[in-house]
matplotlib code that plots the C-alpha trace (Angstrom):
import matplotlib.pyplot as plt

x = [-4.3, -3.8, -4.5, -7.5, -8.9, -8.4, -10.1, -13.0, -13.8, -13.8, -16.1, -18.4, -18.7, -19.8, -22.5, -23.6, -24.1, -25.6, -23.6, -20.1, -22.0, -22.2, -18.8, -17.4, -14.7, -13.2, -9.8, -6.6, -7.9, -11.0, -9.0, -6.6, -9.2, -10.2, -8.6, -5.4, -2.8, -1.8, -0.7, 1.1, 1.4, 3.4, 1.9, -0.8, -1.7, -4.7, -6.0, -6.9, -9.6, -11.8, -15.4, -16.5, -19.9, -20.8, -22.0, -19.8, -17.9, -21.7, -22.4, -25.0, -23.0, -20.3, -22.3, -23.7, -20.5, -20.0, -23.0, -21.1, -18.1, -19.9, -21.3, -18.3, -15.3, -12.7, -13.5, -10.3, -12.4, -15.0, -12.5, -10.9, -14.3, -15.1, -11.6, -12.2, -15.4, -13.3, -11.0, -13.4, -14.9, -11.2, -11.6, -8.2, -7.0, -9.9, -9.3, -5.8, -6.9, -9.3, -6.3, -4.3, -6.7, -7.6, -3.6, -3.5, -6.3, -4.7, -0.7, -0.9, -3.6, -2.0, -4.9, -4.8, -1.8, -2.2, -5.3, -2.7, -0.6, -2.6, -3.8, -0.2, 0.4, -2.4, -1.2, 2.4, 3.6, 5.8, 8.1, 5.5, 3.4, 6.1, 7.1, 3.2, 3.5, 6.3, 5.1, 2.1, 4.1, 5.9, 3.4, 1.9, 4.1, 1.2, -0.8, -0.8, -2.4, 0.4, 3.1, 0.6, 0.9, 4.3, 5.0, 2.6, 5.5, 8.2, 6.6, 6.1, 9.5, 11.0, 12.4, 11.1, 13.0, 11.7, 8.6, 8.4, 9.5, 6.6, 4.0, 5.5, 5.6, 1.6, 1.1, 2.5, 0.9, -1.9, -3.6, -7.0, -6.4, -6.0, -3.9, -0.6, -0.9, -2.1, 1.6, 3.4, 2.5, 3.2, 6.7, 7.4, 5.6, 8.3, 10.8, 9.8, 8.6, 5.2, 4.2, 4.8, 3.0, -0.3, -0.1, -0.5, -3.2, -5.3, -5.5, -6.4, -9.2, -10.4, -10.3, -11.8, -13.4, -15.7, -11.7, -11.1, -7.3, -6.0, -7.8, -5.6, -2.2, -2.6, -4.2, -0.4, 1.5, -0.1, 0.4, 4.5, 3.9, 2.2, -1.2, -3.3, -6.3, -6.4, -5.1, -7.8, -10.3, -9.0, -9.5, -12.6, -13.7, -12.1, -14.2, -17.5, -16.4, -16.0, -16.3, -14.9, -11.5, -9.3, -6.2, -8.8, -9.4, -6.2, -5.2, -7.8, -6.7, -3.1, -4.2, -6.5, -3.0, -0.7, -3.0, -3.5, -6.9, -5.6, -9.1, -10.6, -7.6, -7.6, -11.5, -10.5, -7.7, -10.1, -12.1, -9.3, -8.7, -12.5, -11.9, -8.8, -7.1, -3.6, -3.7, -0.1, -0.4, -3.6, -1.4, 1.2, -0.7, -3.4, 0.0, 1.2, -1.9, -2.4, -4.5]
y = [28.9, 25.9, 22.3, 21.8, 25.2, 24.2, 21.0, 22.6, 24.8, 22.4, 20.6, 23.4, 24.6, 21.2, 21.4, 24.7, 23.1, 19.4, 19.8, 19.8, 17.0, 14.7, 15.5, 15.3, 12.9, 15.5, 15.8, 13.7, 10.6, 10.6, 11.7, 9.1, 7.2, 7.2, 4.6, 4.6, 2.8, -0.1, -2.6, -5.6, -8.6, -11.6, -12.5, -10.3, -6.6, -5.0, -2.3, -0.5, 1.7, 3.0, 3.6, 7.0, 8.2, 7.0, 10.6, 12.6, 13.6, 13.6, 16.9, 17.5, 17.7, 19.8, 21.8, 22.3, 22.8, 26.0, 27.4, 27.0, 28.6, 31.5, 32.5, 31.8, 32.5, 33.2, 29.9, 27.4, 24.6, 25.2, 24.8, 21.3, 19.8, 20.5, 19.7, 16.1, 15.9, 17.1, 14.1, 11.6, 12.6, 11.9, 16.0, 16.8, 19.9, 21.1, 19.5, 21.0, 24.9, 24.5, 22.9, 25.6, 28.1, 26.7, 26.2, 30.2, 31.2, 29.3, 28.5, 26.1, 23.4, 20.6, 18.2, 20.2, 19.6, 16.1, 16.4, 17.7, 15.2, 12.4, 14.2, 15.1, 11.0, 10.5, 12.8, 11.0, 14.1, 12.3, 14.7, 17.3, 14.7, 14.1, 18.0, 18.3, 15.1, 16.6, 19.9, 18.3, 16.0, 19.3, 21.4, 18.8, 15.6, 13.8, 13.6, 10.2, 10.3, 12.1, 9.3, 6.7, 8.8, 9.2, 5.5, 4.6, 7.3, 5.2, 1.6, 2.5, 3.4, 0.3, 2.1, -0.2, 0.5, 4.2, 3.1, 0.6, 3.7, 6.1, 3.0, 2.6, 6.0, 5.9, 2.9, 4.6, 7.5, 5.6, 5.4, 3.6, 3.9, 0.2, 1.1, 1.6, -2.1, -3.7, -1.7, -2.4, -6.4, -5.4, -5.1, -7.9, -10.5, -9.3, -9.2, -12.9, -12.0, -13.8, -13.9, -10.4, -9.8, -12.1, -10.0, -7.0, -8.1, -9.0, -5.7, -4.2, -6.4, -6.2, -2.6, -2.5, -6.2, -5.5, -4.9, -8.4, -7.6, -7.9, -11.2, -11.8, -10.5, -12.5, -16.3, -15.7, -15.7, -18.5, -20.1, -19.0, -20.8, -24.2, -23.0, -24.1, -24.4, -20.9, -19.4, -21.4, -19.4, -16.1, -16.7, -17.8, -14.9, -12.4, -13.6, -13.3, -10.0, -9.0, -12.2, -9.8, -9.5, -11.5, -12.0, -13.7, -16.5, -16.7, -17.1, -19.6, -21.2, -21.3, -23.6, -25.8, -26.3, -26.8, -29.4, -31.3, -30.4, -29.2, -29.5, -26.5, -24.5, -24.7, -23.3, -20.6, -19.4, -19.4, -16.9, -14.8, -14.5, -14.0, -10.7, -9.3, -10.9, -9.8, -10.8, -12.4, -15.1, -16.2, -16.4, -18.2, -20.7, -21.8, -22.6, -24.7, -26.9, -27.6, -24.5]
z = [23.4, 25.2, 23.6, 26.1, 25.8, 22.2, 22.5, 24.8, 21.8, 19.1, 21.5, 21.7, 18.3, 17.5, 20.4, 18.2, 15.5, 14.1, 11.6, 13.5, 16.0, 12.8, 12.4, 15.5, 14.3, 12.5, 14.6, 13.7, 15.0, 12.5, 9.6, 9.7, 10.4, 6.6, 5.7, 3.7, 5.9, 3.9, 6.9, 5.8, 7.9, 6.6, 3.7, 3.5, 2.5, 4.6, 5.8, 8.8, 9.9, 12.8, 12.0, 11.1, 10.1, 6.8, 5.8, 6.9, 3.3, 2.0, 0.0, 2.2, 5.4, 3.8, 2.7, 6.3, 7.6, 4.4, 6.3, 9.7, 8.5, 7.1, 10.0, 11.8, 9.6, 12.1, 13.9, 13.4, 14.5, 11.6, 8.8, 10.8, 10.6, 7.2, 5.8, 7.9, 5.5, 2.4, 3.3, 3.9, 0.3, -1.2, -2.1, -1.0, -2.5, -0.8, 2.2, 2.3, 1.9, 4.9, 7.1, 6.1, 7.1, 10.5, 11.4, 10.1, 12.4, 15.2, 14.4, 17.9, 16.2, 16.3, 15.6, 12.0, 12.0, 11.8, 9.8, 7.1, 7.8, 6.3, 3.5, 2.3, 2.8, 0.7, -2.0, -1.8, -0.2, 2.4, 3.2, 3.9, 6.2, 8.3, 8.9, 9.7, 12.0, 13.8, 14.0, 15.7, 18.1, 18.8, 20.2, 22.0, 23.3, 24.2, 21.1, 20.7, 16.8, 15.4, 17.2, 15.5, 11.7, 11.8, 13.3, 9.8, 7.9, 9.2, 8.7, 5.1, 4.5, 5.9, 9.2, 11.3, 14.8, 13.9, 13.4, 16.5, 18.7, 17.8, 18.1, 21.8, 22.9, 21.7, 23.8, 26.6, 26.7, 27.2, 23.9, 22.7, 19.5, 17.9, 15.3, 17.8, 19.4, 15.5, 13.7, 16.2, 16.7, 12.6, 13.7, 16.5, 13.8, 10.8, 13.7, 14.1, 18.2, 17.5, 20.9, 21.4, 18.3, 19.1, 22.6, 20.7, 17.9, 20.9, 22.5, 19.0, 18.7, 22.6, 21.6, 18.2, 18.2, 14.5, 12.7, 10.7, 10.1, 13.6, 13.8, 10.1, 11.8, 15.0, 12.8, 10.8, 13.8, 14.8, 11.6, 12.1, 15.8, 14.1, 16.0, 13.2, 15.4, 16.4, 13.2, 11.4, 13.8, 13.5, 10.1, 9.7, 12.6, 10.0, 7.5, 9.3, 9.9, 6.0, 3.8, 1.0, 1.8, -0.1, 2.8, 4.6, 2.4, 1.1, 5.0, 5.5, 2.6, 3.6, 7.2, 4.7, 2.4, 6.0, 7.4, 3.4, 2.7, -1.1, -2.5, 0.1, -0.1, -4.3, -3.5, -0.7, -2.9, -6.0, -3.6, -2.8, -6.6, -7.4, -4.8, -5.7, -8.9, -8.3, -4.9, -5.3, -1.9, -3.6, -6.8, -5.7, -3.2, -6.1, -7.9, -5.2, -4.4, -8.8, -9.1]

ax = plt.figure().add_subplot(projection="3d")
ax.plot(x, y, z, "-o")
ax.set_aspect("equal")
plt.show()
């Protein structure tokens, strides 16, 4: 089977059911969508993630998507979805027999693959995830969410040029996906290429504009630049965004401390702490202002 005569039946098996509709992000892109890329810019430690439906690991739907597979139980695409909703529940071993089910009905799925992938990452099975990754990338060339996973593989491990490769060959095949343009301005930014790297953190956010850590990665290279103005706006955007993430204050903290404003920085670095207590550049800068 091909991958778009794969595709076209995912596609339609979700059309025959709500169930597979409400899950319809159940392919690489949604699974790694859940969340666990720890992206670090400069100072900070953030994280990542598309949007995907806030119910889709509920009890409920999986247990919709049992009834799916029941009636279907030879359909691949079945036991995708509902290991996506396994994932997204943090029910992994689960999620890991219904990958390997749907790559044994169809040995060609390379979303499935990739669905595997992340779930191996998430068990610290790093070895594993990348065989799946590049298993994936293997049967299809131009899966663009399994160059972005294994481009995460390689970031993590500190093989940067690796890494920098996969996140281009996403970018030019075209993807949407944010996470490709936000990892690799990653790269340029610990490279010290800032304009590269605020290039990059723009097209994440023109492509996912609700995301408060591009705003984050792109505010410290214009901190590394002397930009204060427009890091102190992407900052404070990121922040209106989600006013609970710690990296925000602590970066908008970090403008208030460059421009000699110690009294809001000692209160912004306070609010990083209040957030995330070991949050070690809100440590250290509520040291340096007489915190």
């Amino acid at each position: 089977m091909t991958g778009g005569e794969k595709r076209s039946t995912e596609c339609s098996a979700r059309a025959r059911h709500p169930a597979l509709r409400r899950a319809g992000l159940a392919c690489a892109a949604a699974l790694l969508a859940m969340g666990l890329a720890g992206c670090e810019t400069s100072s900070v430690d953030t994280r990542f993630a598309t949007t995907i439906d806030a119910d889709q690991g509920s009890e409920e739907n999986i247990a919709s998507l049992t009834n799916v597979i029941r009636s279907n139980p030879t359909d691949p695409s079945a036991y995708n979805v509902r290991g996506s909703a396994f994932g997204r529940a943090g029910r992994y071993q689960d999620a890991l027999r219904d990958f390997d089910k749907a790559i044994e009905l169809n040995p060609r799925f390379f979303e499935a693959y990739a669905n595997r992938a992340l779930i191996h990452r998430n068990l610290g099975d790093l070895g594993r995830a990348a065989e799946d990754y590049n298993q994936a990338i293997k049967l299809n060339p131009s899966y663009d969410t399994a160059y972005i996973g294994r481009g995460e593989l390689y970031r993590r491990a500190g093989r940067s040029n690796e890494a920098f490769n996969d996140f281009q060959k996403a970018i030019q095949l075209d993807t949407t996906d944010p996470r490709a343009y936000f990892r690799r301005g990653l790269i340029y930014q610990t490279r010290g290429q800032h304009d590269f790297a605020i290039d990059d953190f723009s097209t994440a956010i023109s492509l996912q504009p609700s995301a408060p850590e591009p705003y984050n990665g792109r505010g410290l290279s214009y901190v590394a630049l002397n930009q204060l103005d427009n890091a102190f706006d992407d900052f404070n955007y990121a922040l209106r965004l989600d006013e609970n993430l710690a990296e925000s204050w602590a970066n908008q903290a970090l403008v208030y401390e460059k421009q000699g404003e110690l009294a809001k920085a000692k209160k912004s670095y306070q609010r990083a702490l209040q957030l995330d207590g070991q949050y070690e550049p809100a440590r250290s800068g509520l040291a340096r202002v007489g915190g």
